[in-house]
Backbone as numpy.savetxt, mean C-alpha at the origin, in Angstrom:
# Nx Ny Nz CAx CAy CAz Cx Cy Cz
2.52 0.48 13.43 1.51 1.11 12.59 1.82 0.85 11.12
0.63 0.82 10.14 1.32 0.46 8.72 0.06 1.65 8.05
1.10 2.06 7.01 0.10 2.78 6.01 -0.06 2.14 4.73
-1.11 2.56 4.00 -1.80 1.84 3.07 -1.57 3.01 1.65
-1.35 2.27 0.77 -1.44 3.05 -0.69 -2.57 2.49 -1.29
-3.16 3.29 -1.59 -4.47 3.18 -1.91 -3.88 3.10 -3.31
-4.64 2.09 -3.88 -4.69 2.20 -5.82 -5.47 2.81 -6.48
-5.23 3.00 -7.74 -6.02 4.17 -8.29 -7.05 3.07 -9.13
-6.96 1.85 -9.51 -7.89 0.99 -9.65 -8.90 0.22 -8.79
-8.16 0.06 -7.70 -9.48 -0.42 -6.37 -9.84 0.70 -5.69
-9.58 2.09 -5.59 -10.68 2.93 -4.73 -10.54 3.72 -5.69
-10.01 4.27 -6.30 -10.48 5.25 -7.75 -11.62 4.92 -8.25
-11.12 3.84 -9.21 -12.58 3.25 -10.17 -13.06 2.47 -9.49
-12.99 1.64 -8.62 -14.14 0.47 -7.44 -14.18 1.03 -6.64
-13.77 2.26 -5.81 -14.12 2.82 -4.94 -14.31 1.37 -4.04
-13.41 0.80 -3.56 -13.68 -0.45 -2.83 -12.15 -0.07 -1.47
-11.69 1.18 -1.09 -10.63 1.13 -0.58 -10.72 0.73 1.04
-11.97 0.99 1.75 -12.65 0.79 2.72 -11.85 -0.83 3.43
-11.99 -1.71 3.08 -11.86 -3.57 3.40 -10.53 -2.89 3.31
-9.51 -2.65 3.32 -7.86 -2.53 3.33 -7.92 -1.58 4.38
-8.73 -0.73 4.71 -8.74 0.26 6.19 -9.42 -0.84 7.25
-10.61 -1.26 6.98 -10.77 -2.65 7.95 -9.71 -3.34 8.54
-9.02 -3.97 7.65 -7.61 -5.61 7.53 -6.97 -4.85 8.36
-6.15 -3.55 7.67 -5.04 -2.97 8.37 -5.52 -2.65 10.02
-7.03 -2.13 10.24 -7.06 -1.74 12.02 -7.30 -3.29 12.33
-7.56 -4.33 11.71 -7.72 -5.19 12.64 -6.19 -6.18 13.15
-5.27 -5.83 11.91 -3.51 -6.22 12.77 -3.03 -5.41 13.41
-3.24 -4.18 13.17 -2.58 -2.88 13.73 -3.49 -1.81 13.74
-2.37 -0.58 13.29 -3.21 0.54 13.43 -2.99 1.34 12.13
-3.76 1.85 12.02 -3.94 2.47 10.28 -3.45 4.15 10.34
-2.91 4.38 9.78 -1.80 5.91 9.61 -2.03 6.51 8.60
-2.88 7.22 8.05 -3.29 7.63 6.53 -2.26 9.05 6.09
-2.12 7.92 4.74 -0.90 9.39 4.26 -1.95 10.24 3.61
-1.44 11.74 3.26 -1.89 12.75 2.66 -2.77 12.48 1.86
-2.54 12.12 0.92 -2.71 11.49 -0.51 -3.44 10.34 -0.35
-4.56 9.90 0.00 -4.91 9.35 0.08 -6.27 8.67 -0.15
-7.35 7.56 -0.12 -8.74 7.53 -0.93 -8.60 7.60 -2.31
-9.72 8.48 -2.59 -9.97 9.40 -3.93 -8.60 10.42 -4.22
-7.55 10.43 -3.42 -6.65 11.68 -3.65 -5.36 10.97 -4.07
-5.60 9.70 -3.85 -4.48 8.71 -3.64 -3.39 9.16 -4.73
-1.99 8.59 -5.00 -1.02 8.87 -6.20 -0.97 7.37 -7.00
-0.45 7.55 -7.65 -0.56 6.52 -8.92 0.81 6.00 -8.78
1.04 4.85 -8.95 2.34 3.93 -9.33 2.67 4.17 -10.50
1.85 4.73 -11.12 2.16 4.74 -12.72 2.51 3.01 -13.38
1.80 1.82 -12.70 1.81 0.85 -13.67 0.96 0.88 -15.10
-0.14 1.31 -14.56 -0.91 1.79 -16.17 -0.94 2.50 -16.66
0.06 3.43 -16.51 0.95 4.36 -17.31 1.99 3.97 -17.99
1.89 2.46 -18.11 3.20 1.80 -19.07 4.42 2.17 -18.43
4.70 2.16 -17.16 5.45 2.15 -16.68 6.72 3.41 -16.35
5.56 4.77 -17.48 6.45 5.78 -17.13 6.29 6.63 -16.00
6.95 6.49 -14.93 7.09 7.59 -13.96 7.67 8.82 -14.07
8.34 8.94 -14.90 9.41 10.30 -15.04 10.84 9.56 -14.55
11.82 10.24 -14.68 13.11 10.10 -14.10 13.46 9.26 -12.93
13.65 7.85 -12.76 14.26 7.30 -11.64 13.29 7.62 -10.84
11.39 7.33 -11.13 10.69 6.71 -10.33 10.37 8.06 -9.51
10.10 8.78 -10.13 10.20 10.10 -9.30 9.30 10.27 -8.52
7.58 9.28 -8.92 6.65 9.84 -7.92 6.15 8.57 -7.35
6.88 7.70 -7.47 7.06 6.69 -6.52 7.83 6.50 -5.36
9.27 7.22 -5.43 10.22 7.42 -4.66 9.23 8.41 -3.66
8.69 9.79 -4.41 8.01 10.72 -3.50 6.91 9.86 -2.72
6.10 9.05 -3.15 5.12 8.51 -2.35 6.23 7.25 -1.12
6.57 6.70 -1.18 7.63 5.92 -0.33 8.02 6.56 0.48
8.66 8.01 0.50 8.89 8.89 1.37 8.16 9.33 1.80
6.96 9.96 1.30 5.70 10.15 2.43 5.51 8.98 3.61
5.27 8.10 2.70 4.49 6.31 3.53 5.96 6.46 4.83
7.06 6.50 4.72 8.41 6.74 5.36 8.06 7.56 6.80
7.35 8.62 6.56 7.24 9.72 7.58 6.10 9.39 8.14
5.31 8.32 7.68 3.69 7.85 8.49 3.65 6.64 9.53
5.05 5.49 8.74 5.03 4.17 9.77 6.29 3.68 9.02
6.35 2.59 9.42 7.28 1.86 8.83 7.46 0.22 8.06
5.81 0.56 7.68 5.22 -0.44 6.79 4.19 0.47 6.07
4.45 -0.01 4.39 3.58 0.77 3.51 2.46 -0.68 3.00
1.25 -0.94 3.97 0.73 -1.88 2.72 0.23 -1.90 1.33
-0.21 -1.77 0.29 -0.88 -1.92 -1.34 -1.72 -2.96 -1.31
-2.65 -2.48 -1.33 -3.94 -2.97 -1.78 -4.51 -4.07 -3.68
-3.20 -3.71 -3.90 -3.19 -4.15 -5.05 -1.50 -4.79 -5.87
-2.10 -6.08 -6.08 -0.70 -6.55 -6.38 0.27 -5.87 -7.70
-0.13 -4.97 -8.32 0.33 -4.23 -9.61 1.40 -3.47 -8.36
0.59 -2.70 -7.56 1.33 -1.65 -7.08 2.31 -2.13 -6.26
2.08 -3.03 -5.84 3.07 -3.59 -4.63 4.22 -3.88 -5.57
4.03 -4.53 -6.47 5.39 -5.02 -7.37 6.28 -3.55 -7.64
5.45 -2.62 -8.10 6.38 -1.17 -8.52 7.05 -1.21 -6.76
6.53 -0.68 -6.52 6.38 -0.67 -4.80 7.90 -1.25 -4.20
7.77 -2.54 -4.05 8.63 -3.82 -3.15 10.06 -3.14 -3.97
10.85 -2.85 -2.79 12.25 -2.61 -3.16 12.96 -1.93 -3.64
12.36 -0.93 -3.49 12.77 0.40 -4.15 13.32 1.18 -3.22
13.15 1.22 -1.65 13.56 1.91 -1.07 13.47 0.93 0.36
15.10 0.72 0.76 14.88 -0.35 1.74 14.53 0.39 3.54
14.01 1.51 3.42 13.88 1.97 4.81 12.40 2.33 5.48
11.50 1.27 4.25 10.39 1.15 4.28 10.01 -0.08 3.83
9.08 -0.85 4.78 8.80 -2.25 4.41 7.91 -2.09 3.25
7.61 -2.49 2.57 6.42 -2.79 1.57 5.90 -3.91 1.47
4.18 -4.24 1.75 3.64 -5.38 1.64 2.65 -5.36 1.11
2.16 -6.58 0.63 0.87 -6.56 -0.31 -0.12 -6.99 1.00
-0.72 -6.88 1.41 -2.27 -6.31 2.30 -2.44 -7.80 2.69
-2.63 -8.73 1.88 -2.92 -10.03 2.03 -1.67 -10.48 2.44
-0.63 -10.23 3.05 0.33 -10.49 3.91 -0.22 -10.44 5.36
-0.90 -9.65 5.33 -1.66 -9.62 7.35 -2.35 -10.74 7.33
-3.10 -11.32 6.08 -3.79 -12.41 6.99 -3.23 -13.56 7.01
-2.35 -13.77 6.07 -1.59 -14.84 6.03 -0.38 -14.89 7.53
0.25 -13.82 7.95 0.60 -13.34 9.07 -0.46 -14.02 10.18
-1.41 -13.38 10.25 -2.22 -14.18 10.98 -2.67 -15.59 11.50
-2.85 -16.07 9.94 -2.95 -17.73 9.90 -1.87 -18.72 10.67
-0.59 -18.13 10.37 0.16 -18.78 10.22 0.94 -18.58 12.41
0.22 -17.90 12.54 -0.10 -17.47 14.01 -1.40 -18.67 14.87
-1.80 -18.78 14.11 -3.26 -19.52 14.36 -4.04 -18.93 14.71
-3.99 -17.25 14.41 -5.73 -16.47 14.08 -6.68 -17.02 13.12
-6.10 -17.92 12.35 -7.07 -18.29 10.72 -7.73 -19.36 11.43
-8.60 -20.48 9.80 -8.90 -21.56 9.60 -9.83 -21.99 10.52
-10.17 -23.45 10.54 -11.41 -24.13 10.79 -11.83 -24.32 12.25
């Protein structure tokens, strides 16, 4: 199962979070954390990078995504970068990793 962090720029303001609940049920199965949609938490990248203290509500969102599956995808490559490696007991991937996953399977192409 993989859960998804919704960004606060593609379903906040584009309200476009929908196609990343699609992708994710069509490799797997989709696990929605709390916080999530319109409720989603912020990476704080366009917050200039301040989270508070040692990533404080990034660490907290990682640990949620932690208790849902054991893949967090991001919908958005800003977030995935805060995201990737911060906490190794949760995979983190950028969304467009499933289809490339796929392709490279020979689900893709002509």
């Amino acid at each position: 199962s993989i859960t998804l962090h919704d960004s606060c720029r593609i379903t906040r303001r584009y309200n476009r979070g929908e196609a990343s609940r699609k992708a994710i049920n069509k490799f797997s199965s989709l696990v929605e954390m709390g916080n999530s949609k319109k409720k989603t938490s912020c990476c704080y990248y366009w917050n200039f990078g301040y989270d508070g203290a040692n990533d404080r509500n990034r660490k907290k969102r990682l640990n949620e995504a932690r208790g849902k599956a054991k893949t967090m995808a991001c919908d958005c490559i800003t977030c995935y970068g805060k995201y990737v490696g911060l906490d190794d007991r949760i995979e983190v991937i950028d969304i467009l990793e499933l289809f490339e996953e796929a392709m490279d399977k020979g689900g893709g192409g002509r």
